[in-house]
C-alpha positions as CSV (number, residue, x, y, z in Angstrom):
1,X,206.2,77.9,72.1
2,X,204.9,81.4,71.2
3,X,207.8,83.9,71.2
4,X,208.5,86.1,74.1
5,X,211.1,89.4,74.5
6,X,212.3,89.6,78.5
7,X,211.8,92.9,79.9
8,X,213.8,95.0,82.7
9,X,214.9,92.6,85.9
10,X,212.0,93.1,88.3
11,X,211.3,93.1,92.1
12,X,208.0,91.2,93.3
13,X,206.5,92.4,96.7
14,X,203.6,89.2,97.3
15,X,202.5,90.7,99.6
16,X,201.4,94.0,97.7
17,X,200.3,92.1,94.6
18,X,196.7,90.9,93.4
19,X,195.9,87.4,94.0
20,X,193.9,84.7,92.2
21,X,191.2,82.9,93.9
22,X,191.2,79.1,93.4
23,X,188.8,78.4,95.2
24,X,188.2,75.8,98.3
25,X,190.5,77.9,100.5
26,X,193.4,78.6,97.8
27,X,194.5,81.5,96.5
28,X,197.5,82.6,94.2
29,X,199.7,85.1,93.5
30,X,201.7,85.0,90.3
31,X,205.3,86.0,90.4
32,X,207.4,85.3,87.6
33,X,204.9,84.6,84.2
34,X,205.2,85.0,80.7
35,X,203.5,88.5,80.9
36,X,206.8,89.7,82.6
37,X,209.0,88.5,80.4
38,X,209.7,84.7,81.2
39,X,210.6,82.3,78.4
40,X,211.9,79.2,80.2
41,X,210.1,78.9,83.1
42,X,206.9,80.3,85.7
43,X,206.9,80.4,89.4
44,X,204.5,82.1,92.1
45,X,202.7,81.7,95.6
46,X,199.6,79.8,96.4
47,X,198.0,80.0,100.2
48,X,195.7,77.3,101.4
49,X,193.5,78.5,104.3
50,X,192.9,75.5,107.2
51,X,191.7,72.3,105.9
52,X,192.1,73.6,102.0
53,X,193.1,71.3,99.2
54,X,193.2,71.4,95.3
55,X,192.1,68.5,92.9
56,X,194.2,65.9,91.8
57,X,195.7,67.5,88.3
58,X,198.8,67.3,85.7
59,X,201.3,69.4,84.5
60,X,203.2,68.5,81.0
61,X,206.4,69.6,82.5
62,X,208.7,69.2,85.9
63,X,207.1,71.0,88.4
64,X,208.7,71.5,92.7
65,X,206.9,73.0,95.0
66,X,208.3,74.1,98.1
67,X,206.5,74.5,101.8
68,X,207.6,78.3,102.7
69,X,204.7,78.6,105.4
70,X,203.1,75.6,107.6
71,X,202.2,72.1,107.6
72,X,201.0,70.1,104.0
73,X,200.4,66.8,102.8
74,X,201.5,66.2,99.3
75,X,199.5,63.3,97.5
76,X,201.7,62.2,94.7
77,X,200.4,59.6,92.4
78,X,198.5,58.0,95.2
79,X,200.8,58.5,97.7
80,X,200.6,60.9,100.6
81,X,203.7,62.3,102.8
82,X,203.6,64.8,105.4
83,X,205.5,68.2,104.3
84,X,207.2,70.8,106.8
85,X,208.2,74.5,106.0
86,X,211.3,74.3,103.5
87,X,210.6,70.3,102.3
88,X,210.8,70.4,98.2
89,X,208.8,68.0,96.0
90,X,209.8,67.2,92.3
91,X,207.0,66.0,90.7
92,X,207.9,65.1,87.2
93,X,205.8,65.4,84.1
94,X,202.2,64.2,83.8
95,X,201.9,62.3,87.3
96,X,198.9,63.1,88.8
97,X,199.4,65.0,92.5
98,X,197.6,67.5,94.5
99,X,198.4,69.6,97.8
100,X,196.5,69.8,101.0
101,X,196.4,72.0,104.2
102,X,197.2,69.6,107.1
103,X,196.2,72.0,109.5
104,X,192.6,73.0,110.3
105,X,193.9,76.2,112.4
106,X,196.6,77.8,110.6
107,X,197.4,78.5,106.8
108,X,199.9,76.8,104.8
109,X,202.1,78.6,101.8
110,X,203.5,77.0,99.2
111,X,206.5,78.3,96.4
112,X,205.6,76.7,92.8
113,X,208.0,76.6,90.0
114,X,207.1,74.9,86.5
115,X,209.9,74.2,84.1
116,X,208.4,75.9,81.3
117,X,206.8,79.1,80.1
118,X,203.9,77.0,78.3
119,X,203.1,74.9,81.2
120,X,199.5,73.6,81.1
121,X,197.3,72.0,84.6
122,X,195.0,69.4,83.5
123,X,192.5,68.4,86.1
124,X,192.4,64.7,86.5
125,X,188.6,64.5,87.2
126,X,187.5,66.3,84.2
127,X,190.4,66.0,81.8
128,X,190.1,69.7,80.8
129,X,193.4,71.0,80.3
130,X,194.5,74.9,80.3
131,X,197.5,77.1,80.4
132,X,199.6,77.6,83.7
133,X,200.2,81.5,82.1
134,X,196.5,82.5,81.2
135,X,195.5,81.9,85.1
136,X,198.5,84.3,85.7
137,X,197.8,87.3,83.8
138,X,197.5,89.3,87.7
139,X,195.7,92.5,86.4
140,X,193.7,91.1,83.5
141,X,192.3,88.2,85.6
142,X,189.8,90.7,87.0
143,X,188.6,91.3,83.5
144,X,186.0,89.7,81.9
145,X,186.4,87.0,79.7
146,X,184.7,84.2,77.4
147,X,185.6,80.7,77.9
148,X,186.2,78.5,74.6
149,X,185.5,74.8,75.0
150,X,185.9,72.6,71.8
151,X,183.8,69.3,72.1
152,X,184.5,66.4,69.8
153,X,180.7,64.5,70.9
154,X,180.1,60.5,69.7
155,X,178.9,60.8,66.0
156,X,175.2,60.3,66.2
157,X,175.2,62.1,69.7
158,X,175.1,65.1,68.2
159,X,171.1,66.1,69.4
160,X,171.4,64.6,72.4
161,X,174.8,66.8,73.8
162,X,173.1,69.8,72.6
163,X,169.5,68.9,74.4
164,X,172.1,67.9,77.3
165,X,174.2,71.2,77.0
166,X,170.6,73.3,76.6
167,X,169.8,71.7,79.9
168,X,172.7,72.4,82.0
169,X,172.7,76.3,81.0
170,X,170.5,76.8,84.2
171,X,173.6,75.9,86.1
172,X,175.4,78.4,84.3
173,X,173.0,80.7,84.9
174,X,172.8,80.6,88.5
175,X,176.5,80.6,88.9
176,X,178.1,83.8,90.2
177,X,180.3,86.1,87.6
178,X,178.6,84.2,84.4
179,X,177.7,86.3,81.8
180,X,176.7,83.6,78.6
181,X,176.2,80.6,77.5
182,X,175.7,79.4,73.8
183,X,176.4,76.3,72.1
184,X,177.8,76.3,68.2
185,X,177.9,73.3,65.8
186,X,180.9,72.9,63.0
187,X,178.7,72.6,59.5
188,X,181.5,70.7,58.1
189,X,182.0,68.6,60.8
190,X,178.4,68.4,63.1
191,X,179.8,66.0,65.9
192,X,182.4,69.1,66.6
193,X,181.0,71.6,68.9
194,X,182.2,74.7,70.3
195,X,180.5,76.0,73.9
196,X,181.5,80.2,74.7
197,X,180.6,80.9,77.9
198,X,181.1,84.5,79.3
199,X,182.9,84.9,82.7
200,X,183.4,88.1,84.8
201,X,186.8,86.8,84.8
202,X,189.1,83.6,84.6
203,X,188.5,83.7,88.9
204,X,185.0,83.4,88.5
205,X,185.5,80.7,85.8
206,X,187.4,78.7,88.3
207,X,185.4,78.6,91.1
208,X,182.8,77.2,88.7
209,X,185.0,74.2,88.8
210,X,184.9,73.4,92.4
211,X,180.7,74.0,92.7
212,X,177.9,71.4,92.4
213,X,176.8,73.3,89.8
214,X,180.1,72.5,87.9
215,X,179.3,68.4,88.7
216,X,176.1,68.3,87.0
217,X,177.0,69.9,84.1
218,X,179.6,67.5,83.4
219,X,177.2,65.0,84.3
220,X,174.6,65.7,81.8
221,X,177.3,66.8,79.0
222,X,180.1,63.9,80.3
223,X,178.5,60.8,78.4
224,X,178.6,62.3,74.7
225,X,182.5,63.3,75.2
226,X,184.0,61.4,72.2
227,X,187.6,63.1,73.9
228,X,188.3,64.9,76.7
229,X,187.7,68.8,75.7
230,X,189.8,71.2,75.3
231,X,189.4,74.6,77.0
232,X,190.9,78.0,76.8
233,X,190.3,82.1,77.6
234,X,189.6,84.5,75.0
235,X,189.6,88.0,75.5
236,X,188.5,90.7,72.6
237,X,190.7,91.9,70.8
238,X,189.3,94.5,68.2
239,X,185.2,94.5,67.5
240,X,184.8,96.1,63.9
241,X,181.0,96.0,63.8
């Protein structure tokens, strides 16, 4: 846990703050976040427009939601219940769950709370993993940033993820808000790769997750995964030269 000095108490008006867009109907709004001065633990609102839903993902700490707005359908490990306005789910570590919009007319709200500062969401379909807190930074997710992926491929695959990787920069490339795409090998250790890809912002980023173009890059990259990768947001810092 990276250390963290809380600031003044603080009032937070949702409804006059910036919001993140998830994408497929959802949008958030971070509340409390480690950019505020939390140490123990994040909360915030997410809206799901009719018929939205999120993918199926993980957290690596107790998360509970509560339904302040609407109808929802919680799938929890498999399992789906029917959620009214004020019904609280516990959902502890690492079981996989998601959240839907049960109703096609009218918006549903939910109130998320994660028991930790250095909460992480990893999405079950890909196995990517990233921090709860660097989706949350309100005013810098607007900025533009570069996303870091680090690949451990099949030794001997090596060739073949990067022909793959070459050929799945066209999807890239067509996306909205992407910027760059370049592949790096490790010279001490070739089956480790690094991909940088430059995003308007971390919004931009993901909605690339929920797009067709996002499928067939994972297609054609997917079958030389010696791991799942790891991915996370870089912003610059200082530039020298």
């Amino acid at each position: 846990m990276t250390d963290r000095v809380a600031t003044s108490p603080q009032i937070f008006r949702p409804d006059e703050m910036p919001f993140i867009e998830r994408g497929n109907g959802a949008r958030t709004i971070p509340l409390t976040t480690t950019a505020v001065g939390a140490t123990s633990f994040l909360n915030g609102i997410t809206t799901f427009e009719p018929g939205a839903e999120i993918a199926h993902h993980t957290h690596n700490c107790i998360e509970s939601v509560m339904i302040i707005e609407g109808e929802a359908i919680v799938d929890i490990d498999g399992a789906e219940t029917p959620l009214t306005t004020h019904d609280t789910t516990f959902v502890p570590a690492n079981i996989p769950h998601r959240f839907k919009n049960a109703s096609s007319e009218k918006r549903m709200r939910i109130l998320w709370t994660y028991a930790s500062a250095d909460a992480t969401r990893t999405l079950v379909a890909s196995g990517e993993t990233g921090r709860i807190d660097a989706e949350q930074q309100s005013a810098e997710s607007l900025q533009p940033v570069v996303e870091h992926v680090e690949i451990e491929v099949q030794p001997g695959s090596e060739d073949a993820f990067v022909a793959a990787a070459a050929e799945a920069a066209q999807h890239f490339q067509k996306t909205p808000g992407s910027r760059s795409f370049e592949v790096f090998t490790s010279h001490e250790q070739p089956s480790r790769m690094r991909v940088l890809i430059g995003w308007d912002s971390i919004a931009a980023h993901e909605h690339f997750r929920t797009t067709p173009e996002y499928v067939k890059w994972r297609e054609l990259v997917g079958p030389h995964f010696a791991e799942a990768p790891r991915v996370e947001h870089l912003r610059s810092a200082h530039k020298a030269f």
